[in-house]
DONU-709663 format. One record per residue: x, y, z of N, C-alpha, C in turn. Coordinates in steps of 0.02 Angstrom, whole numbers, padded with zeros to 5 digits, always signed. Example, Ala and Ser with C-alpha at 12.3 -4.5 7.8 and 13.67 -1.06 7.14 Angstrom:
2
+00660-00284+00390+00615-00225+00390+00660-00165+00390
+00642-00112+00354+00684-00053+00357+00645+00002+00394
// end
This chain:
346
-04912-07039-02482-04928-07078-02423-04980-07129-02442
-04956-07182-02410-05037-07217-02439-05084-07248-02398
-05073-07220-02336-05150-07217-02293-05188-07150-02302
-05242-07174-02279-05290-07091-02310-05326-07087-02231
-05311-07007-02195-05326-06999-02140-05397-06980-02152
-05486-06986-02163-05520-06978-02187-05554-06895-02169
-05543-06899-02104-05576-06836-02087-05518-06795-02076
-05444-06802-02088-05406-06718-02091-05408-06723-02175
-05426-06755-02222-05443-06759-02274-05497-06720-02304
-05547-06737-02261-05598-06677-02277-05609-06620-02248
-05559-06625-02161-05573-06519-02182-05523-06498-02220
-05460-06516-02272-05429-06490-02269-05469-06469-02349
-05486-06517-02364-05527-06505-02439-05584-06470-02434
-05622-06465-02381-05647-06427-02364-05627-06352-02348
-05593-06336-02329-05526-06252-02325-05544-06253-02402
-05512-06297-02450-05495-06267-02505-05548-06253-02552
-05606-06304-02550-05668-06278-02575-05691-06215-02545
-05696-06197-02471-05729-06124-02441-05687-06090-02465
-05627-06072-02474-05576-06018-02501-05593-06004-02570
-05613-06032-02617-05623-06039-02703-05693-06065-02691
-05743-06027-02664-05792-06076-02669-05835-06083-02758
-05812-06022-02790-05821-06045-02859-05773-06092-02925
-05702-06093-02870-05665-06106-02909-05665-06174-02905
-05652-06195-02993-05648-06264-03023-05602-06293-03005
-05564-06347-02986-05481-06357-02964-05471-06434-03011
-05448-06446-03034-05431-06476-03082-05343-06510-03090
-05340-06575-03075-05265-06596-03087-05257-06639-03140
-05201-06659-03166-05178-06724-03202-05108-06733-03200
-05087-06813-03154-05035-06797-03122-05019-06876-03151
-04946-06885-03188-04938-06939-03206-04868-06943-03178
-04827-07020-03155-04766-07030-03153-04751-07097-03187
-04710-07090-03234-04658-07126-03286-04616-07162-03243
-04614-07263-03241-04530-07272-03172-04532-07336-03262
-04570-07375-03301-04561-07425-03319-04557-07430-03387
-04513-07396-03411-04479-07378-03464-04472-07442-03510
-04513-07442-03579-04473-07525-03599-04420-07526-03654
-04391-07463-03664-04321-07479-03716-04289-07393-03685
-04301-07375-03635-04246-07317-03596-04235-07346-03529
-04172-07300-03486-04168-07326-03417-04242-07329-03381
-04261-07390-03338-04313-07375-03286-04306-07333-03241
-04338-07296-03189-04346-07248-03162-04336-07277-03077
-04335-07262-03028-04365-07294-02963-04420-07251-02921
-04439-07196-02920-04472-07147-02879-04521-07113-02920
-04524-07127-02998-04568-07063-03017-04642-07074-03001
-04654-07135-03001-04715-07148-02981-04736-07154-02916
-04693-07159-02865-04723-07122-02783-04709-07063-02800
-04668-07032-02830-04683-06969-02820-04776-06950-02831
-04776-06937-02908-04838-06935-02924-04914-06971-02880
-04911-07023-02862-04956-07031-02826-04942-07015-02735
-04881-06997-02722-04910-06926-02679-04921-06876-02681
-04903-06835-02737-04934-06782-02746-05004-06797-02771
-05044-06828-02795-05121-06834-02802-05144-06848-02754
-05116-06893-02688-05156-06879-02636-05172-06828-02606
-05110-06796-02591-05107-06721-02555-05151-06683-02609
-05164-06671-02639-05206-06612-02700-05278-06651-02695
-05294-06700-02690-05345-06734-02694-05398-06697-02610
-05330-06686-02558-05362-06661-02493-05367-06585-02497
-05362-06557-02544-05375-06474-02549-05408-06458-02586
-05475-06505-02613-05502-06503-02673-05498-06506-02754
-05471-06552-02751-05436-06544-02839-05478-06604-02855
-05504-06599-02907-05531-06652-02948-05473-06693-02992
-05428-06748-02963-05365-06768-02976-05370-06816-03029
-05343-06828-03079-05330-06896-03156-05266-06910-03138
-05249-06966-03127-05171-06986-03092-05162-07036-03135
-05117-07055-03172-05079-07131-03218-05010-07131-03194
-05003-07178-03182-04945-07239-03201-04925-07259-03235
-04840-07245-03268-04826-07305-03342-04879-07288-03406
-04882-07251-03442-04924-07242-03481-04867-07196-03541
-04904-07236-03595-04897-07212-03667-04910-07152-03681
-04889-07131-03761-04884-07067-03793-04948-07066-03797
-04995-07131-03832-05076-07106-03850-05110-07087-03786
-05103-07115-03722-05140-07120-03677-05101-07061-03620
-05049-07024-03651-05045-06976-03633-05065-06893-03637
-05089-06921-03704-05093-06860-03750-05187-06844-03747
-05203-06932-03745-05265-06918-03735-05300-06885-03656
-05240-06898-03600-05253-06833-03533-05260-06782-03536
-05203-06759-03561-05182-06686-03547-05234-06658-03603
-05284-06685-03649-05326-06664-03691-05396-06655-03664
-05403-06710-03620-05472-06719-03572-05459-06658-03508
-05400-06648-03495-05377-06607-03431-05377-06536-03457
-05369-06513-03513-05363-06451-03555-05452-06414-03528
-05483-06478-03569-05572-06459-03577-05585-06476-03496
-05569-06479-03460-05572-06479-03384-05593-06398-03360
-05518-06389-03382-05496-06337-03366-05513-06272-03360
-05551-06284-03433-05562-06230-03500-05607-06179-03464
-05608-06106-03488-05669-06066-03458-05681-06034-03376
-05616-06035-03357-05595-06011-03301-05585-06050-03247
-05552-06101-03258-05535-06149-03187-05461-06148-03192
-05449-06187-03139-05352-06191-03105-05346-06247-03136
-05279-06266-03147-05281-06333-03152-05194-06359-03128
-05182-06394-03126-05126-06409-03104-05099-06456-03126
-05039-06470-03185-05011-06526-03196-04944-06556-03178
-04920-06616-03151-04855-06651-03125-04844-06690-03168
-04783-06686-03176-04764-06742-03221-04697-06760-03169
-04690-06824-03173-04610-06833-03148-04580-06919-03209
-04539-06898-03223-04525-06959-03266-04468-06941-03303
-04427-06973-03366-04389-06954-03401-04399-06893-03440
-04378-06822-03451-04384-06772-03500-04323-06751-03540
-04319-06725-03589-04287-06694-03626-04266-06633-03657
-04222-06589-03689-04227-06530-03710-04210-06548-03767
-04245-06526-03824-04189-06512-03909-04226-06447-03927
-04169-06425-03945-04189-06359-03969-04207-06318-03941
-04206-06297-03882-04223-06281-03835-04310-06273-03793
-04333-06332-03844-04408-06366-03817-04384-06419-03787
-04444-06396-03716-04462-06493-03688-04503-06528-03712
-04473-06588-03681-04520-06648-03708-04532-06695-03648
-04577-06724-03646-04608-06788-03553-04584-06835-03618
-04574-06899-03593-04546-06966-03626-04595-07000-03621
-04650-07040-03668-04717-07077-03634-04652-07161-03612
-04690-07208-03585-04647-07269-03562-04611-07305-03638
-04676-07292-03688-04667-07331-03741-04640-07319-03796
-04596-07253-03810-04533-07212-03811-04502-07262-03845
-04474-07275-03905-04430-07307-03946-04367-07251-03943
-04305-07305-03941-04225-07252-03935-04213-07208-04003
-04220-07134-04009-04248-07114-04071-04170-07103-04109
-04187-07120-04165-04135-07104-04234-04097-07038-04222
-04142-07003-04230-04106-06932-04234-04153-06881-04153
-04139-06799-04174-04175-06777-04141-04243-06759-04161
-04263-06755-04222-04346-06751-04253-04387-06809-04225
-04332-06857-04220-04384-06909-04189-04402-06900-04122
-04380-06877-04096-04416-06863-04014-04468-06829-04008
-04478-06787-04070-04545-06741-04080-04608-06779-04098
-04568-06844-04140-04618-06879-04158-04649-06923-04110
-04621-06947-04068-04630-06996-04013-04644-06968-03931
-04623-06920-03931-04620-06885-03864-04706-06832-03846
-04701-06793-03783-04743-06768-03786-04740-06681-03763
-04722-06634-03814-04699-06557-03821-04757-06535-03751
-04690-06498-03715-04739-06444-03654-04770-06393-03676
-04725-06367-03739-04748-06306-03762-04816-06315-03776
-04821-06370-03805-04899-06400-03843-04957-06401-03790
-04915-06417-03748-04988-06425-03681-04999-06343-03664
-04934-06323-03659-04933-06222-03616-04988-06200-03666
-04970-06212-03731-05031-06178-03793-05098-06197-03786
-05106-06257-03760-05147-06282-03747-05217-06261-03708
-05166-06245-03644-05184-06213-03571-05203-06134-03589
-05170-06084-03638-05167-06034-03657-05250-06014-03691
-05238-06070-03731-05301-06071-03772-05377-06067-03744
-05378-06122-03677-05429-06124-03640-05457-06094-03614
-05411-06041-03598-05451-05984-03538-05439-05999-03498
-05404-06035-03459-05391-06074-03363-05375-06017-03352
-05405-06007-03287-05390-05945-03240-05320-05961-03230
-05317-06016-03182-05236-06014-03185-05211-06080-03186
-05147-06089-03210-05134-06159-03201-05066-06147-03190
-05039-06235-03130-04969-06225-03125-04950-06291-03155
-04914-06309-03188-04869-06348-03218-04803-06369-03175
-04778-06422-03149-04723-06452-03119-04714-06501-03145
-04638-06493-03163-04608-06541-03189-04550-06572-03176
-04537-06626-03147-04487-06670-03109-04448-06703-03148
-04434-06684-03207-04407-06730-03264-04317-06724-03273
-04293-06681-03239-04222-06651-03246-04192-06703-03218
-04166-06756-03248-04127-06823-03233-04087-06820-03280
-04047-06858-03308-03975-06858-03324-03996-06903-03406
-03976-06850-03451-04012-06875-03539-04026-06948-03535
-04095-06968-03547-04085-07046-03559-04076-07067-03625
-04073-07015-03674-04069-07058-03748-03989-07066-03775
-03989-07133-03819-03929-07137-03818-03874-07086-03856
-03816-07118-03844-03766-07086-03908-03750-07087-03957
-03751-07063-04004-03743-07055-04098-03680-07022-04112
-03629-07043-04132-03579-07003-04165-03522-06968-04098
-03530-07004-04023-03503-07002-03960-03527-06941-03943
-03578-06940-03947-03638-06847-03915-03713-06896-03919
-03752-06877-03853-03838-06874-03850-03869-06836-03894
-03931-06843-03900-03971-06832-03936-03989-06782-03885
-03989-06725-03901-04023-06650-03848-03985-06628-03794
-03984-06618-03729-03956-06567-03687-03922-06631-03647
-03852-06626-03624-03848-06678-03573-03868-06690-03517
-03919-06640-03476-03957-06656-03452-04000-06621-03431
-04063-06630-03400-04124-06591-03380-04169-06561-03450
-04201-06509-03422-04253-06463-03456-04212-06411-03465
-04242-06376-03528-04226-06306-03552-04268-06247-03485
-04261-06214-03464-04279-06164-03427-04335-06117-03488
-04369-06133-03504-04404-06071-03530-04474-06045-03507
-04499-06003-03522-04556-05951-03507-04616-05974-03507
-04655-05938-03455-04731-05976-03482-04768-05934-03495
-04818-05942-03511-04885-05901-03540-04902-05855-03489
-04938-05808-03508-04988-05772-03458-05044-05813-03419
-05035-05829-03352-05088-05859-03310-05055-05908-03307
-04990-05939-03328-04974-05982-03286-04892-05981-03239
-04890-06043-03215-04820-06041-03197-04792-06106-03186
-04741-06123-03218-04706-06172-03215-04644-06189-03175
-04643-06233-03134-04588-06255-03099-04551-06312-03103
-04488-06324-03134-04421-06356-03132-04406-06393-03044
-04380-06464-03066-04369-06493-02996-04301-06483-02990
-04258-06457-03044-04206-06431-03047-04202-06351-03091
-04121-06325-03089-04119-06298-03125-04085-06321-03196
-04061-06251-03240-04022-06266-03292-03973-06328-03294
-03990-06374-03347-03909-06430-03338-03901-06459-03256
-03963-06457-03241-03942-06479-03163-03979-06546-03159
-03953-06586-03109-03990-06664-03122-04039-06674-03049
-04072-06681-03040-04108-06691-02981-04114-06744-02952
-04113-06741-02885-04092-06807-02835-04149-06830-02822
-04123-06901-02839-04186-06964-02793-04179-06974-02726
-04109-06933-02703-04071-06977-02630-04028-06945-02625
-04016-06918-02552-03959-06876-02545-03901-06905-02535
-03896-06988-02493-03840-07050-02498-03899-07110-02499
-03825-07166-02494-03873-07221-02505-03892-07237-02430
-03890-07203-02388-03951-07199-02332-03999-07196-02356
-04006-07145-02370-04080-07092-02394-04137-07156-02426
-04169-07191-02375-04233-07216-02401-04322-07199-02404
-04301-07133-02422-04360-07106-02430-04404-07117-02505
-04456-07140-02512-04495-07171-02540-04504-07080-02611
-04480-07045-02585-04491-07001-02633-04444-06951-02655
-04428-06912-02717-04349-06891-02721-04343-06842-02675
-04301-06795-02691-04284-06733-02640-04335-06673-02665
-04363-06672-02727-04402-06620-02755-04463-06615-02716
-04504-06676-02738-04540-06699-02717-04555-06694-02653
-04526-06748-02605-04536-06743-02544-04559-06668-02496
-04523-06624-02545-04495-06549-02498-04577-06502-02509
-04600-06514-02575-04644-06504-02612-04723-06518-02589
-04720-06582-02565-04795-06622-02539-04815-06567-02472
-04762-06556-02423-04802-06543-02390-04832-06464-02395
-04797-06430-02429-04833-06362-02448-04896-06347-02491
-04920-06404-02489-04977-06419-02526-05039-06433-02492
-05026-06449-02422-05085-06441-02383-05070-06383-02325
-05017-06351-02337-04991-06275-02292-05047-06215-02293
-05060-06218-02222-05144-06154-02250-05075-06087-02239
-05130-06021-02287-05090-05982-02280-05017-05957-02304
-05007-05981-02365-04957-05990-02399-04991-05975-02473
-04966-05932-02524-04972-05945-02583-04935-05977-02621
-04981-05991-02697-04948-06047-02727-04854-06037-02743
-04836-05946-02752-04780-05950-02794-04726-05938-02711
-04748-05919-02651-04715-05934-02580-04703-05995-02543
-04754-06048-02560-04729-06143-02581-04682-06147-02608
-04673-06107-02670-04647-06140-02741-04543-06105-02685
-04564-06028-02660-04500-06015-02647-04471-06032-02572
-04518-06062-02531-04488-06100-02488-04457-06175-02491
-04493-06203-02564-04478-06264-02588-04413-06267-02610
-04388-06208-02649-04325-06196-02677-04273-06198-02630
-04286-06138-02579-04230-06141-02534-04214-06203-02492
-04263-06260-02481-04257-06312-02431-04213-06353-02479
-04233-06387-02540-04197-06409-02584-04134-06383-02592
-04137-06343-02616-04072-06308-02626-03994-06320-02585
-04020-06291-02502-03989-06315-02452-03986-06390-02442
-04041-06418-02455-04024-06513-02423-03949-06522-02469
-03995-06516-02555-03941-06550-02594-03849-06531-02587
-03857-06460-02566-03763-06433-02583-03743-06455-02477
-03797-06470-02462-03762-06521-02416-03716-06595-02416
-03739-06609-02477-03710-06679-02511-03668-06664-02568
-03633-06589-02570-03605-06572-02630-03630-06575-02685
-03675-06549-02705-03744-06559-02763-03791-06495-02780
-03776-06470-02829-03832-06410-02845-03886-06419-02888
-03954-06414-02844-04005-06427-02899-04044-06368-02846
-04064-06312-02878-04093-06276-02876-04160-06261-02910
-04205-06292-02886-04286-06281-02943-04304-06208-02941
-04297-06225-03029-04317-06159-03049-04396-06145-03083
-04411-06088-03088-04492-06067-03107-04496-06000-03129
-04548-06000-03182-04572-05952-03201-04626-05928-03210
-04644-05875-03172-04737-05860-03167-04765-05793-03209
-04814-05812-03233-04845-05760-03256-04897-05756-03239
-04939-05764-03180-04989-05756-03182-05023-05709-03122
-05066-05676-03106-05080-05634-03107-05137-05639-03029
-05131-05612-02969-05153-05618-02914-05103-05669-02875
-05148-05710-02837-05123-05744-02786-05145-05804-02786
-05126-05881-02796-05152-05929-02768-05157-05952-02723
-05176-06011-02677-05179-06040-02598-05221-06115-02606
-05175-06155-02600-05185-06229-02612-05226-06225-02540
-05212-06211-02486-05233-06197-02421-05265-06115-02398
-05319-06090-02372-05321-06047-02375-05312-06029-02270
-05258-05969-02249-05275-05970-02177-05291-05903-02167
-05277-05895-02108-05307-05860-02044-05299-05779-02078
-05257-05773-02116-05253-05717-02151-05278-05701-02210
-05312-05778-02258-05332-05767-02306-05419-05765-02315
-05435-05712-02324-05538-05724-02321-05542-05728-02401
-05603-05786-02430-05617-05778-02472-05699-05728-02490
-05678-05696-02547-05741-05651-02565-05789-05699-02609
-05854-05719-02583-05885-05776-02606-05959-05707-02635
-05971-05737-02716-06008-05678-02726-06089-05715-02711
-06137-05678-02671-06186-05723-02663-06254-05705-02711
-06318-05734-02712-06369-05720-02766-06388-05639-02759
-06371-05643-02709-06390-05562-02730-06334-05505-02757
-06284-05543-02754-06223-05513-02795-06168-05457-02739
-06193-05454-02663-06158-05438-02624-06104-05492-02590
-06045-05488-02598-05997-05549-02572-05991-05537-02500
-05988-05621-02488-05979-05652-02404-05914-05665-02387
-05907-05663-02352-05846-05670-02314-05828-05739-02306
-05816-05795-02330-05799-05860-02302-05725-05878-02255
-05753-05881-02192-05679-05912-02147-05652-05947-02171
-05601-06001-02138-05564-06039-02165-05552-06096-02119
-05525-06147-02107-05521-06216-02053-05458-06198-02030
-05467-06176-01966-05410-06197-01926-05360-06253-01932
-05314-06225-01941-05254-06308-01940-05253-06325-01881
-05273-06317-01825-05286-06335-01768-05322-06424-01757
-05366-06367-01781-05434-06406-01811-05395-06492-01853
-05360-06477-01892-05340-06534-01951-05283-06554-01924
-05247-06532-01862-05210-06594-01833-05236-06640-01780
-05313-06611-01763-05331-06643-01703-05385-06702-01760
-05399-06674-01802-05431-06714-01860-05381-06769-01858
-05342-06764-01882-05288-06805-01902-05267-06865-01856
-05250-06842-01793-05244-06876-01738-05305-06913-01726
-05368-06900-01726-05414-06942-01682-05435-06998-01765
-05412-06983-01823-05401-07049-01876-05379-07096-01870
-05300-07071-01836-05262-07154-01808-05251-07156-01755
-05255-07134-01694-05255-07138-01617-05291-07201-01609
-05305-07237-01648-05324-07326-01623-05299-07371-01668
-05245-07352-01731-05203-07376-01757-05155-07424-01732
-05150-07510-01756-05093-07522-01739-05048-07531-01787
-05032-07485-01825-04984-07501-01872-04922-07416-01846
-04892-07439-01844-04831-07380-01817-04815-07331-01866
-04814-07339-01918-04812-07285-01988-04847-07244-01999
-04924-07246-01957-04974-07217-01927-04949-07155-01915
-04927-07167-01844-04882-07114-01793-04815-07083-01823
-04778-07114-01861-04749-07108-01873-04755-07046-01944
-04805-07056-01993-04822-07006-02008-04853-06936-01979
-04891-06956-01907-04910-06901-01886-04850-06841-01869
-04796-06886-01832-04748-06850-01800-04697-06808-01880
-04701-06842-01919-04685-06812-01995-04697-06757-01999
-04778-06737-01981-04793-06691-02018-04798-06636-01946
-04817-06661-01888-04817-06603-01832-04749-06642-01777
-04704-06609-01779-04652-06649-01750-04663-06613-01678
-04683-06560-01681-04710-06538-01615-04762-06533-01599
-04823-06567-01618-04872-06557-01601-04906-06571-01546
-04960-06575-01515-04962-06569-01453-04989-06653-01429
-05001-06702-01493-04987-06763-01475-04922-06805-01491
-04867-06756-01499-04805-06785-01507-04780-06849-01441
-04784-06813-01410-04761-06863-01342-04780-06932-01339
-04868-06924-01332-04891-06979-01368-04873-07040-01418
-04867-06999-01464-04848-07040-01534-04793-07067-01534
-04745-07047-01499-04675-07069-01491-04697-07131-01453
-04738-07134-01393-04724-07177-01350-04774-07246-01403
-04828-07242-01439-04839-07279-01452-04797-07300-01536
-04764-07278-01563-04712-07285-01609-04667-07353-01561
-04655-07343-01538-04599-07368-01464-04636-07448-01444
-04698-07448-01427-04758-07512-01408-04758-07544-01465
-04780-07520-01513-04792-07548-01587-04743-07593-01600
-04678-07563-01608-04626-07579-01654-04610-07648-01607
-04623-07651-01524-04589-07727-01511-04649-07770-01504
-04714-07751-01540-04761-07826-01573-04735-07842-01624
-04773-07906-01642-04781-07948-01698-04787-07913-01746
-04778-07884-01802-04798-07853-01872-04864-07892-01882
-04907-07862-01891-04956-07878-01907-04956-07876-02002
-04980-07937-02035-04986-07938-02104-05028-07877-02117
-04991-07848-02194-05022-07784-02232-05016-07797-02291
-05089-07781-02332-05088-07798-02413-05044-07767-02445
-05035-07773-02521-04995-07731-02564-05005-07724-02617
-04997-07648-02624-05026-07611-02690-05004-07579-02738
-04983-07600-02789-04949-07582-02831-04950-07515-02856
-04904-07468-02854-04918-07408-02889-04943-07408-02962
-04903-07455-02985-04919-07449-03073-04982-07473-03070
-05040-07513-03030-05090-07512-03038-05138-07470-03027
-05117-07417-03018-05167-07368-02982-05240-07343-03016
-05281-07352-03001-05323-07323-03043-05361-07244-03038
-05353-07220-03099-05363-07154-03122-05431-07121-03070
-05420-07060-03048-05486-07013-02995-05552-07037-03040
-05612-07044-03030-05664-07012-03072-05659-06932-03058
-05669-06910-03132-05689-06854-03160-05755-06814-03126
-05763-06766-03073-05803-06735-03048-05862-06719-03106
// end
């Protein structure tokens, strides 16, 4: 999304700091669309910079790029590792071109030359396994890894066969403490669009994905399986199976959102733990509402009703959705995704 509602922004980041009030939260979230010798992309980069907004409102200390190279990829996920390190969460997205050979993945950086053989993708590309070892190494309490890359092989043909899997990610395992999630499954290709209606600014993974990310009361791997089933169903509505798949190893419970059922045990100086409540979602739709309730831009409302289609200023919002739309458009700047510039580092 790219208005920022300021105050349902901060209780909601607020929930997620009182729930973890020791915990570190840590992201690095890149999307790949501007490929300069593979197909270009159209969505990976709204994807990605909505998911850093949404994570940015539950406390995550977020590193977000655009269009970016092997060096300047490698040099993230290296700065995001030592983030991490020593018992913090961390959370990484990737959405962009990926690959399988051998039954390793690989993220595609933009600047990706069409490789000779398959060794060359090792050479040019950027190994998950390498980051999972990575993450392993550190100590992160926990980290989740998502990856949106299951699109249809972009490297070319040699000898009338691709170079690696014809399409998507290999399905494999992750470490202890973490868990990884597929925007598809096995050999499955994942949708930008369910027809050429479908003008939603973000794919089907994605989209389904954002909003369980500010869901109080939900854990991380009960997101991950309500995300599945919504996907699942949209796509074989359009005759299409992409089923995101995941694998967890890690150990308790996460909560991007913490609710009414979840108390966090906050240990205090004297080493007896407090009880910390949590923010009413009540609370963060009326937040929300009194942000743009003097809005005249209709996308305003129109996101509100998005996210609470019943909420108790629905009626409302409709009617001024309705006023809006027969003024004048009022001029609005424009902001390039690929320009985005990177969170500061907490």
């Amino acid at each position: 999304m790219k208005r920022h509602f300021v105050i349902a922004c901060c209780l909601l980041c607020l929930s997620g700091q009182l729930f973890a009030a020791a915990e570190r939260r840590v992201a690095l979230v890149i999307g790949n669309n501007n490929y300069q010798s593979l197909p270009k992309l159209e969505k990976a980069a709204n994807d990605a910079n909505a998911i850093a907004s949404e994570l940015k409102k539950v406390g995550f200390t977020v590193d977000a790029y655009n269009n970016v190279g092997q060096k300047k990829m490698n040099q993230a996920i290296n700065e995001f590792v030592q983030k991490v390190s020593g018992g913090g969460v961390g959370l990484f997205f990737y959405a962009g071109h990926g690959v399988q050979i051998d039954n390793q993945n690989f993220l595609i950086p933009v600047d990706m030359d069409p490789p000779k053989d398959p060794a060359d993708v090792g050479d040019q590309a950027v190994s998950v396994q390498r980051l999972q070892d990575k993450l392993a190494d550190a100590k992160a309490k926990y980290t989740l890894l998502v990856l949106d890359a299951c699109r249809n092989n972009p490297l070319p043909r040699k000898a009338g066969r691709s170079i690696g899997a014809t399409r998507g990610l290999a399905m494999t395992s992750s470490p202890s403490g973490q868990t990884v999630l597929y925007s598809a499954g096995a050999n499955q290709e994942a949708l930008d669009a369910l027809d050429e209606k479908d003008r939603n600014p973000n794919g089907l993974f994605t989209r389904e994905f954002l909003p369980m990310i500010t869901k109080p009361g939900i854990s991380a791997v009960e997101a991950i399986r309500q995300t599945r089933s919504i996907v699942k169903q949209k796509a074989k509505s359009v005759s299409h199976d992409q089923d995101p798949a995941y694998y967890d190893q890690s150990d308790g419970d996460f909560y991007f959102v913490s609710g009414p059922a979840q108390l966090a045990m906050a240990p205090t100086a004297g080493g007896a733990p407090t009880v910390v409540q949590t923010v009413d979602p009540r609370a963060v739709e009326l937040s929300f509402w009194d942000s743009i309730k003097d809005s005249k831009q209709a996308d305003d409302f129109k996101d509100y009703l998005a996210k609470y289609p019943s909420g108790q200023f629905a009626g409302l919002a409709s009617r001024r959705i309705a006023a809006l739309s027969q003024a004048p458009a009022a001029p609005q700047s424009v902001t390039r995704s690929s320009e985005a510039t990177p969170a500061p580092a907490a």
